[in-house]
C-alpha positions in Angstrom: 0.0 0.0 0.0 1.6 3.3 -1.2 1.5 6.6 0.7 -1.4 7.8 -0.6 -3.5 5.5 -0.4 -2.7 4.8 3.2 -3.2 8.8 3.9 -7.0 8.2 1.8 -7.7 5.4 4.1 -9.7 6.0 7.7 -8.9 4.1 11.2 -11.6 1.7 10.0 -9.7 0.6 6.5 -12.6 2.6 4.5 -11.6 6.0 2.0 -13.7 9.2 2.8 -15.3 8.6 -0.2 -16.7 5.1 0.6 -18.0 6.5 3.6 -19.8 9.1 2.3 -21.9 7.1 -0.4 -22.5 4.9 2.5 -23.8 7.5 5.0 -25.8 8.9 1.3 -27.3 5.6 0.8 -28.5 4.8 4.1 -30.3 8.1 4.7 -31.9 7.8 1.0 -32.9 4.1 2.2 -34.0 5.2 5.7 -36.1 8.2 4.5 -38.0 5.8 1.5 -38.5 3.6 4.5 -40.0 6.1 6.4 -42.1 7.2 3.6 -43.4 3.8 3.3 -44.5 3.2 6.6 -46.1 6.6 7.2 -49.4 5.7 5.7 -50.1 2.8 7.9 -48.6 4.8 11.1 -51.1 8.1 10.2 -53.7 5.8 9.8 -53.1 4.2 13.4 -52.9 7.2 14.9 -56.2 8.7 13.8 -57.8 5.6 15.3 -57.1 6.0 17.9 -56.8 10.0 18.6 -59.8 12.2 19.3 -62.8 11.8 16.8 -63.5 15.1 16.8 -59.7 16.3 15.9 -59.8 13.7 13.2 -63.3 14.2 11.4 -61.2 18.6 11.2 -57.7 17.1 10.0 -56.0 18.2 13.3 -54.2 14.9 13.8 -51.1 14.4 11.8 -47.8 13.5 13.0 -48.7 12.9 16.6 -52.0 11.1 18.5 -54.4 12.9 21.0 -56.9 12.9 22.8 -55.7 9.1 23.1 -58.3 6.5 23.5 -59.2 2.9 21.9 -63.0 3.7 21.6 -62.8 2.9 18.5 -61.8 -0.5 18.3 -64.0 -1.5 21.1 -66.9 0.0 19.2 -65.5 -2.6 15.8 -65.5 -5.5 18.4 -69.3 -5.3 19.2 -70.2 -5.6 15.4 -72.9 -8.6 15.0 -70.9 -12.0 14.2 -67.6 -10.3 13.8 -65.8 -13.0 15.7 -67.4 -15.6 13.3 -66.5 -13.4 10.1 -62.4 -13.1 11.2 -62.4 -17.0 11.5 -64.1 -17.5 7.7 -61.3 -14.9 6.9 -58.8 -16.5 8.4 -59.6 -20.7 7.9 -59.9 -19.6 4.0 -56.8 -17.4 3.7 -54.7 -20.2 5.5 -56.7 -23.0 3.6 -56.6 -21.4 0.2 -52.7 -20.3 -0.1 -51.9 -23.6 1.2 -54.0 -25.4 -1.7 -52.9 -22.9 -4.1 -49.2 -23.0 -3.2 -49.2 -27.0 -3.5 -51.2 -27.0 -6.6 -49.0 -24.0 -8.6 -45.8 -26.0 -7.0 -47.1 -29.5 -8.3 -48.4 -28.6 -11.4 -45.5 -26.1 -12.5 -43.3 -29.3 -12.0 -45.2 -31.2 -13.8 -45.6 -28.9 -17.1 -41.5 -28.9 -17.3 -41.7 -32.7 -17.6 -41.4 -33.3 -21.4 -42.3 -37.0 -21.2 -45.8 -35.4 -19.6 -48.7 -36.4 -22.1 -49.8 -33.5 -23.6 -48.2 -31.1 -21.7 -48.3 -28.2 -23.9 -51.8 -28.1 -24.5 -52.1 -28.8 -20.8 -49.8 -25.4 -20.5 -51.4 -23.9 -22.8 -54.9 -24.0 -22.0 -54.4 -23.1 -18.3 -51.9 -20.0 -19.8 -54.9 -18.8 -21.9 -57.1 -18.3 -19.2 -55.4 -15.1 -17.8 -56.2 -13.0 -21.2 -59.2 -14.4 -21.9 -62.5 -15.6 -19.6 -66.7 -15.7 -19.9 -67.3 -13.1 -17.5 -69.4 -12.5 -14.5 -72.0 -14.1 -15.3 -71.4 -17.3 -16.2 -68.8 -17.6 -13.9 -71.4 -17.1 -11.2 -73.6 -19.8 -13.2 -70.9 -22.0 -13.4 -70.2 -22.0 -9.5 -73.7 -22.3 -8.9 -74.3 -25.3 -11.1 -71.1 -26.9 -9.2 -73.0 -26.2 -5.5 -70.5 -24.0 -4.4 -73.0 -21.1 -3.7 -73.3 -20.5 -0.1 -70.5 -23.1 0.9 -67.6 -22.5 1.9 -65.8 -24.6 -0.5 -66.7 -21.4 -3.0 -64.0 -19.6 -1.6 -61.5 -22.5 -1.7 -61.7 -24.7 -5.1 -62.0 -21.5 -7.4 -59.1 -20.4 -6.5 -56.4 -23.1 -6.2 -55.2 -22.8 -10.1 -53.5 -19.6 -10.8 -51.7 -19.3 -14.2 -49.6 -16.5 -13.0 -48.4 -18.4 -10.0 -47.6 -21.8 -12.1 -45.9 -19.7 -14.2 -43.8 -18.4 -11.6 -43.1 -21.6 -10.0 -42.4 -23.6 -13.9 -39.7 -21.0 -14.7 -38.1 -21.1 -11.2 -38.2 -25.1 -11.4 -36.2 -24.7 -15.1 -33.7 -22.9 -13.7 -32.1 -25.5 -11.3 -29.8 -27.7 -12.4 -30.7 -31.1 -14.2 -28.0 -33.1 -12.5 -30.5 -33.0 -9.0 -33.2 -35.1 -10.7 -31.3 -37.4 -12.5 -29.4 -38.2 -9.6 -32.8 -38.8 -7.9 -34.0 -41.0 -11.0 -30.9 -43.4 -10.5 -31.4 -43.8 -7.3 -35.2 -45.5 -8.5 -36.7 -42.0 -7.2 -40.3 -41.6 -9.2 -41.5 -37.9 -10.2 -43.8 -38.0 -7.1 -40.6 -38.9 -4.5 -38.0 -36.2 -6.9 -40.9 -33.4 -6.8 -41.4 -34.0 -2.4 -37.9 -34.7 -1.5 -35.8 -32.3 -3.8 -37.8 -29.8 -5.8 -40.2 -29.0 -3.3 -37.8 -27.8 -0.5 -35.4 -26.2 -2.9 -38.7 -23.8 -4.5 -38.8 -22.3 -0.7 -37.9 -18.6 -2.4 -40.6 -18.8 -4.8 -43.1 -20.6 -2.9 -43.0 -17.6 -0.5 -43.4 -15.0 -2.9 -46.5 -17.0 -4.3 -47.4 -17.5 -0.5 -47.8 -13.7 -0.3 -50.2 -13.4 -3.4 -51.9 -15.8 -2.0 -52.7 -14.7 1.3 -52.9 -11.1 0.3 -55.5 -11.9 -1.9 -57.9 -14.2 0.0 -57.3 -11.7 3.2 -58.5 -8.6 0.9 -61.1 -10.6 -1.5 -64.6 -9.6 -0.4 -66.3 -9.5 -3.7 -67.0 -13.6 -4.1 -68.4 -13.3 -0.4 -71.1 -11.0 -1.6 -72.1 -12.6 -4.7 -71.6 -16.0 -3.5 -72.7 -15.8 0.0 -75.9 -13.8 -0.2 -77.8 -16.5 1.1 -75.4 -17.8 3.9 -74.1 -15.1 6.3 -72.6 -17.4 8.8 -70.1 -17.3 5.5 -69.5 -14.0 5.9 -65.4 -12.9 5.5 -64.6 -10.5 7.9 -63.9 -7.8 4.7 -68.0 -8.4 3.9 -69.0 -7.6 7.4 -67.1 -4.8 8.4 -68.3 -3.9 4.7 -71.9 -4.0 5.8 -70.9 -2.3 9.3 -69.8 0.7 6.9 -73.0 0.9 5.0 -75.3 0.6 7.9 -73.2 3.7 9.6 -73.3 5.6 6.7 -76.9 4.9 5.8 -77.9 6.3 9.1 -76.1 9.4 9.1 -77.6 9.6 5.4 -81.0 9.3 7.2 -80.6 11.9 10.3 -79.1 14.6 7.6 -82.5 14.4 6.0 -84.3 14.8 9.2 -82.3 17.2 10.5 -81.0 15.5 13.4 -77.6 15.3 12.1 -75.6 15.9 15.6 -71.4 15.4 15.7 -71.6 11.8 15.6 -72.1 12.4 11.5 -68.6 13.6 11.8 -67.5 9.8 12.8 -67.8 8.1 9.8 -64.6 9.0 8.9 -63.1 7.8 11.3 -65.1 4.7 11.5 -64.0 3.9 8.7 -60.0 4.7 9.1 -60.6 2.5 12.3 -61.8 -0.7 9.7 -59.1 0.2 7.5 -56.9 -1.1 10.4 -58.5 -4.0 11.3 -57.9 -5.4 8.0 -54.7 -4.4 7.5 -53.2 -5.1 11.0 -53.3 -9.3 10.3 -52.3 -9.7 6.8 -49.3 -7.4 7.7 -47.8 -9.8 9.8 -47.1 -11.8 6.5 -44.7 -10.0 5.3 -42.0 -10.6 8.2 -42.6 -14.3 8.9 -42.4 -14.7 5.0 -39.5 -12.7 4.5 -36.7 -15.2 6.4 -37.2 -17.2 2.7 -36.8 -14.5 0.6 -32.5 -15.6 0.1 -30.5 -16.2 -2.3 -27.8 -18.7 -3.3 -30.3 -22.2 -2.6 -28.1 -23.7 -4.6 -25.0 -22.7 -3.7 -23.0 -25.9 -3.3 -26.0 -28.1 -4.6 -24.1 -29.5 -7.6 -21.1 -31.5 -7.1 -18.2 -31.7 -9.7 
């Protein structure tokens, strides 16, 4: 090391000017951090702040007035304890079905001794551009029974073309050498796909995981078309849904009367307050999910 280098270098082995991009890109990271998770955290803190500051626009960095009115108010709506289990035994229920099926059946389509494979590809590929519509996919679901069952939320969605996708093109990336090792050994497709494929798709299978549960948390339109007739099948999404209408409906109704008091005001926040219920749970996705978002699987897989 020369003399100028060494007089560049820091007590810490690092130039000045590796220090300064690094103290650069940490504050641009922390602030677009921060700018992410302000929504959620102004959000939270006009639950839970004074109503009457919040239905003005007087809350904004800071909470006050603090209180949790609000979310004991959301805990006495009618069969809400019921509606967060249908939410939650079909979000847990449905990813898992999905993620198996998209994992089994985007091995299967990169098996070239598969019997008609491409169609098979094919035909489920085509169904993301092109579909009959509302209607008779309603029929369709009706004529199967699956109106007012819980199944309705389930079997509809376990195929996802965009998922299989995912899944095929991840599976035709790793090497060859791992199944054909498993084939000498007298492994059939079913033992390969369980034993090795399966447990090396971990970083796609979570990403997949995350549609999945995202979606079936949020979905609330196939509870109120298929459910009409069944609201012990209510998702929670459909009845806080409801809860929102029947609030606003009666402020709707003392406006015309004239008997609109402050309490009109509180629909607003109501409603920021079932914003929060729903997004609280599926949140907690993200971080348990994220451990399996790494790279380098198969580092060291492959031996020469």
């Amino acid at each position: 090391m020369n003399m100028k280098t060494a007089v560049r270098k820091s007590k810490f082995g690092t130039s000045s000017g590796d220090r300064a991009f690094g103290i650069i890109n940490g504050t641009f990271f922390t602030l677009f951090t921060l700018i992410c998770i302000f929504p959620f955290y102004y959000l939270f803190i006009n639950t839970i702040s004074d109503n009457s500051l919040v239905a003005v626009g007087r809350i904004n960095l800071f909470p006050q007035g603090l209180h949790f009115d609000n979310y004991i108010a959301l805990l006495a709506v009618n069969e809400l304890g019921r509606a967060a289990f249908i939410s939650i035994a079909r979000t847990v229920l449905g990813t898992v079905t999905m993620v198996l099926a998209s994992a089994f059946v985007g091995y299967l389509v990169t098996k070239t001794a598969m019997f008609g494979r491409k169609f098979i590809y094919r035909f489920i590929i085509i169904t993301m551009y092109f579909n009959a519509g509302l209607i008779p996919w309603f029929v369709n679901i009706q004529m199967l029974g699956l109106t007012n069952n819980f199944w309705g939320y389930i079997i509809p969605a376990i195929v996802q073309p965009f998922n299989i996708i995912l899944v095929k093109t991840y599976i035709e990336s790793l090497p060859k050498e791992l199944e054909e090792s498993a084939f000498m050994d007298g492994a059939g497709y079913f033992t390969t796909f369980r034993r090795i494929i399966f447990p090396l798709c971990k970083t796609i299978l979570a990403t997949i995981t995350v549609f999945g549960a995202v979606g079936h948390w949020n979905s609330f339109m196939d509870s109120i078309i298929l459910m009409g007739g069944n609201p012990s099948l209510f998702t929670l999404q459909h009845r806080l849904y409801l809860y929102l209408q029947t609030n606003a409906s009666d402020i709707e109704t003392r406006m015309r009367e004239g008997s609109v008091g402050a309490e009109a005001l509180d629909i607003r926040v109501i409603s920021l307050t079932v914003a929060m219920a729903t997004i609280i749970p599926i949140l907690f996705v993200y971080p348990f999910m994220q451990r399996y978002f790494q790279k380098g699987l198969m580092l060291g897989a492959v031996k020469g």
